[in-house]
LOFI-7477 format. One record per residue (C-alpha): x, y, z. Coordinates in steps of 0.001 Angstrom, whole numbers, padded with zeros to 6 digits, always signed. Each point is the difference from the previous one (the first is absolute). Layout:
N
XYZ;...
% end
This chain:
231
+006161-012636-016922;-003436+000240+001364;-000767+002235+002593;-002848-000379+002924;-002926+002478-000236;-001717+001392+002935;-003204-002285+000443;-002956+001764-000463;-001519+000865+002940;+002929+000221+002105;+000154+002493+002700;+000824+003699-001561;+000469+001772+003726;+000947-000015+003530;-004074-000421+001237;-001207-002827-002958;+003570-001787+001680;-000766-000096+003164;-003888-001273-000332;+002305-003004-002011;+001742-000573+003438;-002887+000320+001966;-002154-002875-002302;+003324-002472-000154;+001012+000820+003423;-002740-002063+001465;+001317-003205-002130;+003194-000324+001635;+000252-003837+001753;+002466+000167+003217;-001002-002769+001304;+001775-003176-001949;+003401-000496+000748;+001102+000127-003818;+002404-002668-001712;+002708-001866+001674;+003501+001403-000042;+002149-001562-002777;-002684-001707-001651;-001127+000592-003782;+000339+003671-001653;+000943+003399+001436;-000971+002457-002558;+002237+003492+000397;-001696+002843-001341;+001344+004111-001070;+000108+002594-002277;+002126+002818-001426;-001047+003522-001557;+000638+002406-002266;-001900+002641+000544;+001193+001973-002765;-001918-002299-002908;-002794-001145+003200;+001040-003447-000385;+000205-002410+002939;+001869-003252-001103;-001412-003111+002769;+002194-002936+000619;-001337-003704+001290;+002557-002568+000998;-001294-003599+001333;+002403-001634+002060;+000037-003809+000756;-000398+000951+004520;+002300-003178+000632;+003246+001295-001374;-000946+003200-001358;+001251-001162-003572;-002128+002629-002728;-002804-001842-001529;-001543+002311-002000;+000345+004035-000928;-002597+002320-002159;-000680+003664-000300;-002179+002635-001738;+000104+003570-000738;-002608+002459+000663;-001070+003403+000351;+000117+001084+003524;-003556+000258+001202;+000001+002085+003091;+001105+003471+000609;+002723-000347+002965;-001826-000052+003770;+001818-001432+003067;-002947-002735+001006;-000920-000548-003512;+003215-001190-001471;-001508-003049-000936;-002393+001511-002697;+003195+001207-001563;+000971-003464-001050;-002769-002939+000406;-001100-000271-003040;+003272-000790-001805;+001021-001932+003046;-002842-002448-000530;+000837-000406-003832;+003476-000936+001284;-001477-003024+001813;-002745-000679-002337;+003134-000691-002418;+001362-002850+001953;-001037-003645-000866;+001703-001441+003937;-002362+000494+002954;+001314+003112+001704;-000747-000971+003680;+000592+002492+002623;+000576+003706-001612;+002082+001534+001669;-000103+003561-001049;+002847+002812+000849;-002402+002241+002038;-002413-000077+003159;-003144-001942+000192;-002109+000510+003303;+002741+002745+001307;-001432+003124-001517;-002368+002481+001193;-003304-001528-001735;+001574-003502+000720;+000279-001090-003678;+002819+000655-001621;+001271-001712-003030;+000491-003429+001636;-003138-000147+000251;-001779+001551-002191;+001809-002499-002617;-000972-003073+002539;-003567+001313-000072;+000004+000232-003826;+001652-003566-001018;-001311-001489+002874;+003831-001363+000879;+001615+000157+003640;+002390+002920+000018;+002002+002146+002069;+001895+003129-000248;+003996+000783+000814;+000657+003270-000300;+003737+001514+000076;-001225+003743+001910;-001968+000727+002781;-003652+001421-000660;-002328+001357+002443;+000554-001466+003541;+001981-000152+002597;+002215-003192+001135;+003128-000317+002230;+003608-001675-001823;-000401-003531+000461;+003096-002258+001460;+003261+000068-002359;-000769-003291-000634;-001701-001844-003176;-002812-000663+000744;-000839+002253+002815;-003207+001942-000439;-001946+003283+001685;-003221+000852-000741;-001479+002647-002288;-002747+002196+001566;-002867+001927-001406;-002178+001506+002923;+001438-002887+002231;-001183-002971-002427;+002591-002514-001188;+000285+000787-003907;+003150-001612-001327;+003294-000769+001558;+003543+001641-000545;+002247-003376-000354;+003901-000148-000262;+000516-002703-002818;+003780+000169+000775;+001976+000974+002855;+001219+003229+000065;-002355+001791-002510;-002812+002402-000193;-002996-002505+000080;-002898-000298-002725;-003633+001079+000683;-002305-003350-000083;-003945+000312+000010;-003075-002513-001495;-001487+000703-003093;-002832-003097-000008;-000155-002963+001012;+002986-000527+002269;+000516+000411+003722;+003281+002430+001313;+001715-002380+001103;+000300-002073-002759;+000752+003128-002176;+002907+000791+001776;+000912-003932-000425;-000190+000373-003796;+002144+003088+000249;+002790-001705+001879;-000053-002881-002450;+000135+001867-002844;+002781+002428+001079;+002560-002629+000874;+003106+001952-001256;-000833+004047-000229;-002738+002387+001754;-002081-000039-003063;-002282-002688-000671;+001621-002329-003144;-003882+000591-001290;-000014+003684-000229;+004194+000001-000940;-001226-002486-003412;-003181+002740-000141;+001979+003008+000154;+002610-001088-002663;-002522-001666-002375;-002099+003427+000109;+003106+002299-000490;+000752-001900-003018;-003521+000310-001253;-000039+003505+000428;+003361+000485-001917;-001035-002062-002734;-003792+001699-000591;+002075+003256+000165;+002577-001054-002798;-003275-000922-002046;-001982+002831+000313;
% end
């Protein structure tokens, strides 16, 4: 089993993080509407820990948008790189997420990453910082609420309210089936809000959960379980 190094170079503390924020910050495109719904891949993207060992197992899972049929699935292993800061998550885990899609051989698409993008205090969150880096359209659905305040959409799918950070529009909070708590939609890169929360509905056609992150979160469980029974 081969496990993912830290990079060299890769930021070591809170300050050397947030001047990485800062410089990619300023690459984030908002203004292109992103891919059509249903049309070519929709790449899910997660991880799992164990913190114990300091191993972070990534999952990538390329589905085919039309039908949502699995086209493709890779992983990778790899130290955790990041001590744990809320707003910095993402340091925790890039690396070995991007040797997770650098394994696949199908086009991944859209990512779309279990997380925020543009809804988070610096405005780059996961999302997009991984749209930034790969250059790919991407948007983050998060399960939990982060820092902002929103009111409980309609009960119905695909009602919407909006999430606020010091009165801007961040993200949305979007019921993807009647009756249940919604999911937490905001752009990564290179994809408007609207047609995030489009891709969300499309790929959530029978549970809350995106069927891109449910593929992710299974295929980097099993990861983790197996680097664990080998090390």
């Amino acid at each position: 089993m081969t496990i993912i190094g830290i990079p060299a170079g890769w930021p070591a503390d809170e300050d050397a993080a947030r001047d990485v924020q800062r410089e990619l910050r300023g690459r984030i495109v908002l203004d292109e509407p992103g891919p059509a719904v249903g049309v070519g891949h929709v790449t899910g993207l997660d991880v799992a820990y164990d913190d114990e060992r300091d191993l972070v197992a990534a999952a990538a899972v390329v589905l085919d948008a039309r039908n949502l049929a699995v086209v493709e699935e890779a992983t990778a292993v790899g130290r955790v790189s990041f001590p744990y800061i809320p707003g910095l998550l993402a340091f925790r885990e890039i690396p070995t997420v991007l040797a997770a899609l650098a394994a696949l051989t199908a086009d991944p698409g859209l990512l779309v990453c279990d997380g925020y993008g543009i809804a988070h205090p610096r405005r780059f969150g996961l999302a997009s910082h991984l749209g930034v880096l790969t250059g790919r359209p991407s948007l983050g659905v998060a399960k939990n609420p982060f820092t902002f305040t929103y009111e409980q959409p309609g009960p119905e799918c695909g009602e919407f309210s909006a999430l606020l950070a010091d009165g801007e529009e961040v993200g949305r909070a979007l019921r993807t089936q009647a009756g249940v708590k919604p999911v937490y939609v905001s752009v990564g890169h290179r994809v408007s809000l609207d047609r995030a929360c489009a891709h969300t509905l499309h790929l959530a056609p029978r549970y809350r959960i995106p069927e891109t992150t449910r593929h992710a979160d299974s295929l980097c469980r099993r990861a983790l379980t197996e680097a664990l029974a080998g090390t």
